[in-house]
Residue, then its C-alpha position, 0 to 999 in steps of 0.5 A: x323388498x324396499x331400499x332407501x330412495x336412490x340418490x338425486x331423484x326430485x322428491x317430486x316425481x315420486x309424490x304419486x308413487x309414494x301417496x299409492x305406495x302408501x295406500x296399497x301398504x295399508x290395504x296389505x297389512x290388513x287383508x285377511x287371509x286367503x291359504x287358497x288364493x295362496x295354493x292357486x298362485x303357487x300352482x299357477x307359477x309352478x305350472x309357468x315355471x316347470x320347464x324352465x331349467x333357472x327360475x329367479x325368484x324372491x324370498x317373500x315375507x309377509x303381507x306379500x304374496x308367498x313364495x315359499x312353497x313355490x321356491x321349494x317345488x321348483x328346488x325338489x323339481x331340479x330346477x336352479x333357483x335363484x334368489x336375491x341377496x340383499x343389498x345396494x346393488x343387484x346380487x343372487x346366490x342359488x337356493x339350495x334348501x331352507x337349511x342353507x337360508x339365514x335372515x338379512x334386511x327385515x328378516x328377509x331369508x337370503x342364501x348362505x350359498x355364496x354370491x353369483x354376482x349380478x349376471x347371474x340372472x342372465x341364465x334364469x329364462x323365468x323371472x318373478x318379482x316383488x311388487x304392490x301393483x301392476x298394470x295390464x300394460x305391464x307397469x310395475x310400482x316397486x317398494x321404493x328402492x328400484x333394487x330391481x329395476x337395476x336387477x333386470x338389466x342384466x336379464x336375458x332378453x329371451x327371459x320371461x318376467x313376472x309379477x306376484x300379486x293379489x288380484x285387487x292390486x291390478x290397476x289400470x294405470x300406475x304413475x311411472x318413471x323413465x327408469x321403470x321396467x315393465x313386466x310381461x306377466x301378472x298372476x294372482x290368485x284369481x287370473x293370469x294377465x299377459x302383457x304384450x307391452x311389457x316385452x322387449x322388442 
């Protein structure tokens, strides 16, 4: 999910992310596609999250890896589930079903629940984010908006955040900024990537 570029950052600094932003985009919009790689990575996540009593997740649309199946397998599991509602500042609302669902910004499907606020993500002790890249040092290229940058600073540290990818948009290095939180697990449909320089110390 992508926002418009936060206010009062130098158009300069983000030259680099924008040029392989742009070009990871393009590669998204063209890739075939995989239902296998799909049915992995859902398995792989599930298997992650099973034990966890509030799992975070987001609402994918495509290109981006999916996450449909896996939000309802942790749902019929008895698992809260949280999901973002979309806007300028962090949000959740729990997930309650695809009946209680409704599109919002480019038809990304947010909950008709109710909002929980922004703390509500200190109770998910397992977190999967949205992104294009990462790195195995943990580093994350966004979509632009830096929505959840600002989303995980309310985690709880002992939370676990991951990265949803496909396995070519692991990169060695990713231009970063100060503000960039890093993640401590990439799964693709191919592997799964610890990331010791993405925890907390």
């Amino acid at each position: 999910m992508a926002f418009p570029e936060p206010a009062g950052v130098p158009r300069a600094s983000q030259t680099a992310k924008s040029v392989l932003r742009a070009r990871l985009v393009a590669a998204r919009e063209t890739r075939p596609s995989d239902p296998a790689g799909d049915g992995a990575r859902t398995a792989a996540a599930l298997e992650l999250s099973r034990f966890h009593e509030t799992v975070a997740v987001y609402a994918s649309v495509a290109p981006e890896p999916a996450t449909s199946e896996l939000i309802t397998a942790l749902h019929e599991l008895g698992i809260e589930v949280l999901l973002p509602l979309l806007g300028r500042e962090p949000d959740w609302a729990r997930f309650a079903g695809w009946g209680e669902m409704t599109a919002s910004w480019r038809g990304i499907a947010v909950p008709t629940t109710g909002s929980f606020g922004p703390n509500a993500l200190t109770r998910a002790t397992m977190i999967w984010c949205p992104g294009l890249a990462g790195s195995p040092s943990g580093d994350r290229l966004g979509t632009g908006g830096g929505w959840y940058d600002r989303a995980l600073g309310w985690r709880c540290p002992d939370s676990i955040v991951g990265l949803l990818l496909y396995d070519d948009e692991i990169l060695d290095d990713i231009p970063t900024e100060p503000h960039d939180l890093k993640v401590e697990l990439i799964l693709t449909e191919r592997r799964t990537l610890d990331c010791p320089l993405g925890r907390p110390e």
